[in-house]
C-alpha positions in Angstrom: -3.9 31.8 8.6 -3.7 29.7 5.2 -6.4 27.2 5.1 -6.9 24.2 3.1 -10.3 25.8 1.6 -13.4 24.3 -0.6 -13.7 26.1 -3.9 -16.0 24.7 -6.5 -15.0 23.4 -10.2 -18.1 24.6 -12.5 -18.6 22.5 -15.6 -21.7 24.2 -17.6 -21.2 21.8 -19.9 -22.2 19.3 -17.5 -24.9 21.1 -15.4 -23.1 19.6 -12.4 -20.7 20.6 -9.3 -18.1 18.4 -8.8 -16.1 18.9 -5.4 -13.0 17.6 -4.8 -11.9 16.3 -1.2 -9.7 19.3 -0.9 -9.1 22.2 -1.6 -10.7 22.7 -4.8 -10.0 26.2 -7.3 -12.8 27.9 -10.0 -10.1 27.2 -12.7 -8.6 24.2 -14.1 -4.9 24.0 -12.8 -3.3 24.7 -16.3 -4.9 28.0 -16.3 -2.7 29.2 -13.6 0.2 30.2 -15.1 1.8 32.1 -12.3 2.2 31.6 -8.3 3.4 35.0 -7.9 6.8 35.3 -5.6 5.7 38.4 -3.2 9.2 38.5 -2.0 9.2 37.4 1.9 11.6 34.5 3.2 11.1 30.6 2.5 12.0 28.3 4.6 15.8 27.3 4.4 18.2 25.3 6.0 18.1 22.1 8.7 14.2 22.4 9.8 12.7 19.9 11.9 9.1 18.8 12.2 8.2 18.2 14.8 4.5 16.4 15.8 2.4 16.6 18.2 -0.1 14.0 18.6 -3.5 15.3 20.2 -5.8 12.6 21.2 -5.4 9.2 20.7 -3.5 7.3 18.1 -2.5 3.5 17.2 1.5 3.3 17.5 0.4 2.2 13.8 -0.7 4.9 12.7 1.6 7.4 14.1 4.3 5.1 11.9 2.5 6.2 8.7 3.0 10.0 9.2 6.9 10.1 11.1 7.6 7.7 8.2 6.0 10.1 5.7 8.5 12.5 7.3 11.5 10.9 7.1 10.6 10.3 3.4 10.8 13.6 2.6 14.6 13.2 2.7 15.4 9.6 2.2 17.6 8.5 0.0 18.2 4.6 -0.3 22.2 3.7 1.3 22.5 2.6 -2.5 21.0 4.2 -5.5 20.0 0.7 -7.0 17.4 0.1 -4.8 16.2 3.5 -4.7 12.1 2.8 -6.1 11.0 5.7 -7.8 9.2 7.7 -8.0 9.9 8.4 -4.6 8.8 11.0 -1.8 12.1 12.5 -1.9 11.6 13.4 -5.6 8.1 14.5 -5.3 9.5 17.0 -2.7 12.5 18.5 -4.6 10.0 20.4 -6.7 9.4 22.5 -4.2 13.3 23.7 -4.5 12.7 25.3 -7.5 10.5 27.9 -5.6 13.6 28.5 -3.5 16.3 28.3 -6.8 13.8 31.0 -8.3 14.0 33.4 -5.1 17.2 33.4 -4.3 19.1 33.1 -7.5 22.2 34.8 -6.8 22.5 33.2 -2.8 24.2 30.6 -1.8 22.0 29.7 1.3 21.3 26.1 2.2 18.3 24.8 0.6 15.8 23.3 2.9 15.9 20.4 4.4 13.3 18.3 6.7 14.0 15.8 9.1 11.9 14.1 11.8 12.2 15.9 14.8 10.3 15.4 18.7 7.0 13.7 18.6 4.4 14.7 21.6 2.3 12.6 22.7 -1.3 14.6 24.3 -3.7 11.3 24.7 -5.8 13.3 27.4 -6.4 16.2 25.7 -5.1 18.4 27.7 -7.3 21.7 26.2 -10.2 19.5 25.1 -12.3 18.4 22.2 -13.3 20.9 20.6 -10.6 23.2 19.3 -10.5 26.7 17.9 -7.4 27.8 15.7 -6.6 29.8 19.2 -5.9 26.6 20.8 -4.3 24.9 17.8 -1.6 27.6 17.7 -1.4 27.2 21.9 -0.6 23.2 20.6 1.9 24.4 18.0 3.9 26.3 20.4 4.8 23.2 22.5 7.1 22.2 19.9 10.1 23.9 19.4 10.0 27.5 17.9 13.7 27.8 15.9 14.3 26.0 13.0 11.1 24.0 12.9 8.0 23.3 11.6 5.2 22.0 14.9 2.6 19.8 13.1 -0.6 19.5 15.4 -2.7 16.1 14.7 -5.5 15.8 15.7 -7.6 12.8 16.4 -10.9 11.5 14.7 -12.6 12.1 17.8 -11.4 15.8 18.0 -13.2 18.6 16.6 -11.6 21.9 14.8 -13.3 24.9 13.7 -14.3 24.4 10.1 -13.3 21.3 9.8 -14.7 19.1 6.8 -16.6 22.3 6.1 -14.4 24.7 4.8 -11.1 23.0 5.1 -9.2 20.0 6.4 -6.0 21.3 7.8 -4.6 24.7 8.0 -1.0 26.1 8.5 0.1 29.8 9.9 2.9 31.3 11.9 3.0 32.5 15.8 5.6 34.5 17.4 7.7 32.3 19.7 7.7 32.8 23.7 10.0 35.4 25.2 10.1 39.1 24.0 12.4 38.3 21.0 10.7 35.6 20.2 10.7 35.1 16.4 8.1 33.6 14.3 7.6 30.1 13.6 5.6 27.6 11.2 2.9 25.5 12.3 0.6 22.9 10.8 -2.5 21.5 11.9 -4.4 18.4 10.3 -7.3 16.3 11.2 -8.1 12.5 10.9 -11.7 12.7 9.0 -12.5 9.0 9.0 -15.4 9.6 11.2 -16.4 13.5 10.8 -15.9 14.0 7.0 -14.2 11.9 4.6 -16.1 12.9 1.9 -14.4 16.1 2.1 -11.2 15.2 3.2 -9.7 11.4 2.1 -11.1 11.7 -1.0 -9.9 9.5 -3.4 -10.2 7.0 -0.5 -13.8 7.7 0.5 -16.9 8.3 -2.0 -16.8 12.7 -2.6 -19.9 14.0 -0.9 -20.6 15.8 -4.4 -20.0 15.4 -8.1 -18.4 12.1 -9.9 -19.4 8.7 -7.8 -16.7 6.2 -9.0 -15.2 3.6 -6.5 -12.8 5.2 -3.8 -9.6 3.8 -4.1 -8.1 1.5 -1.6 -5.7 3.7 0.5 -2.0 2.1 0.8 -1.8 1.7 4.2 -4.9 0.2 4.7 -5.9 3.2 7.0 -8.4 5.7 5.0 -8.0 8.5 7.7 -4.8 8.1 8.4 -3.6 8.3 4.4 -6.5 10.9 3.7 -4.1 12.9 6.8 -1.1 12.5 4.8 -2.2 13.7 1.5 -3.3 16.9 3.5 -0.2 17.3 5.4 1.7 16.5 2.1 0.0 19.6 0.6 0.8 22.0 4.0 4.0 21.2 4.2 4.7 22.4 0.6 2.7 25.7 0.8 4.6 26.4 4.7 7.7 25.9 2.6 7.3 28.0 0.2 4.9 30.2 1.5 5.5 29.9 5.6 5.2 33.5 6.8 2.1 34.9 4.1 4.1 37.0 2.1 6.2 33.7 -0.2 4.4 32.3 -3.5 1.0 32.3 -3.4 -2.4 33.3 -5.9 -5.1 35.1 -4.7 -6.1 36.5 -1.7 -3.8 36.6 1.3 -6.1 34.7 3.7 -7.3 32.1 1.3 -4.1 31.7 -0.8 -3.6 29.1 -3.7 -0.4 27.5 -3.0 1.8 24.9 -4.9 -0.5 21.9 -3.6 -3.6 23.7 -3.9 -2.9 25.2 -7.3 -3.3 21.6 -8.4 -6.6 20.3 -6.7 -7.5 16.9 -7.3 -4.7 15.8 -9.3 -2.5 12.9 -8.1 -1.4 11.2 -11.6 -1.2 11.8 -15.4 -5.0 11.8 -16.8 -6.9 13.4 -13.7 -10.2 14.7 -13.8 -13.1 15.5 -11.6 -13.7 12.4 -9.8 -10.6 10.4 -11.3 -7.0 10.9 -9.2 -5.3 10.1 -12.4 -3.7 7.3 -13.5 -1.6 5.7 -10.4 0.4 2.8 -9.4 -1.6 0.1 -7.5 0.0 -2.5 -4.8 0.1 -5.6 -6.3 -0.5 -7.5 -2.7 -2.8 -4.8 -1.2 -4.4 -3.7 -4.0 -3.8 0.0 -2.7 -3.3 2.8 -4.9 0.1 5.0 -4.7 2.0 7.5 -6.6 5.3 7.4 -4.2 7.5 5.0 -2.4 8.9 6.1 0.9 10.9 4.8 4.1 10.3 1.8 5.3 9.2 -0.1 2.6 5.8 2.6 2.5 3.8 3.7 -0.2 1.6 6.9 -0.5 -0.4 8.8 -2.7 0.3 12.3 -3.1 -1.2 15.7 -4.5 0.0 17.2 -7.7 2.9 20.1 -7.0 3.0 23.4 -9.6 6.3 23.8 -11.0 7.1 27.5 -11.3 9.6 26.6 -14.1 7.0 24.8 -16.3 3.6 26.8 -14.8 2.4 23.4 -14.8 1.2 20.7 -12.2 3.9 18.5 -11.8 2.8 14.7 -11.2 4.8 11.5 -10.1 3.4 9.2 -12.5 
């Protein structure tokens, strides 16, 4: 199990703890200089995502995240009207882990697309969930070729959640007795349980630097707070999707490309500022990436294993 988990930034110079709304590291992200390749298979090749929705969600907001998805990959039918920086390019850094592992193949790189979306508005195994049940929710998705991303609703409860992580992803061996492994995510909606922890820059931190949360870009704190953390997972299950990819530290509390980078979302970051971002001119929201459908959304710094630096948009 990989967990998005807490760690604490401690400035001396300050006499103060600042926590960031995810995973935060001990170090400052320049200091890591290596995500060290432990030689076990990245994801490659056509992958879909597909998401299961647990509890209930707006038709609204489950437009934010299978837009997010489709993002991943768009490209505009003409380059002119391409806006960058775009999703698409924040996601190609994640390639480079792939370029770096596999110099000498000629395997497909990977590549996302939005797959089966499953709708569980009863929830069917409760409200209160245990990783147990999450990877029971995982398996209903399709287990070749895919990545099952559980959401879960602000009403729902996860172990640990808001208190030592905000999303998680694993593996699970698929159904059958040749049943291979396959990559799962699970996020929560904090709006209500802990967005302090979790949609930070869009909700005041519960520690450290007070400024003003940022307006989230579309207009739905939990919902964008979900999509930064999902943003995160999806590049540590692609480059690190079975335990054994890139990753620093220990196996069970990894730092992976997103989480190498804590708190970092433009040029300038520091504990309690994102960084210096685009804002919406209309909305006033504050982005770093345009997507499908006319979106915009703010996402986390990725390292680049070719520079051993965090890699921002703007």
């Amino acid at each position: 199990m990989y967990s998005l988990v807490f760690k604490l930034f401690l400035f001396l110079s300050l006499l103060q703890i600042s926590v960031f709304a995810r995973n935060l590291a001990t170090e400052e992200p320049n200091q890591f200089k290596l995500l060290k390749y432990h030689k076990g298979a990245l994801l490659s090749g056509k992958i879909s995502v597909n998401l299961i929705w647990y509890g209930k969600f707006k038709p609204s907001q489950r437009a934010i995240i299978s837009d997010f998805i489709t993002s991943l990959t768009h490209t505009s039918p003409t380059s002119k009207t391409l806006h960058q920086p775009s999703v698409a390019t924040w996601w190609k850094t994640t390639e480079k882990y792939y370029k770096l592992a596999t110099p000498n193949k000629n395997s497909s790189p990977l590549s996302l697309t939005l797959g089966k979306q499953i709708l569980d508005e009863s929830c069917s195994l409760g409200k209160s969930l245990t990783d147990k049940k999450i990877r029971q929710l995982a398996s209903k998705g399709d287990q070749r070729d895919a990545i099952n991303v559980v959401l879960t609703s602000a009403d729902v409860t996860v172990t640990g959640f808001g208190m030592s992580r905000c999303g998680t992803h694993g593996h699970a061996r698929g159904l059958g007795k040749r049943g291979s492994k396959f990559a799962y995510i699970w996020v929560g909606n904090s709006e209500t349980q802990c967005p302090g922890q979790c949609a930070w820059p869009f909700h005041a931190p519960v520690y450290g630097p007070q400024s003003p949360p940022l307006v989230a870009p579309n207009n739905d704190v939990g919902l964008d707070g979900m999509v930064i953390n999902l943003a995160s997972l999806l590049a540590g299950t692609a480059t690190n999707p079975f335990g054994n990819g890139y990753y620093q530290g220990p196996q069970n509390a990894p730092l992976e490309a997103a989480s190498a980078c804590p708190g970092v979302y433009g040029k300038g970051a520091y504990p309690g500022y994102a960084g210096d971002l685009l804002v919406d001119t209309t909305t006033g929201g504050s982005f770093n990436a345009y997507g499908a459908n006319g979106r915009k959304f703010l996402l986390p710094a990725l390292y680049d294993p070719t520079t051993s630096d965090c890699s921002t948009m703007v």
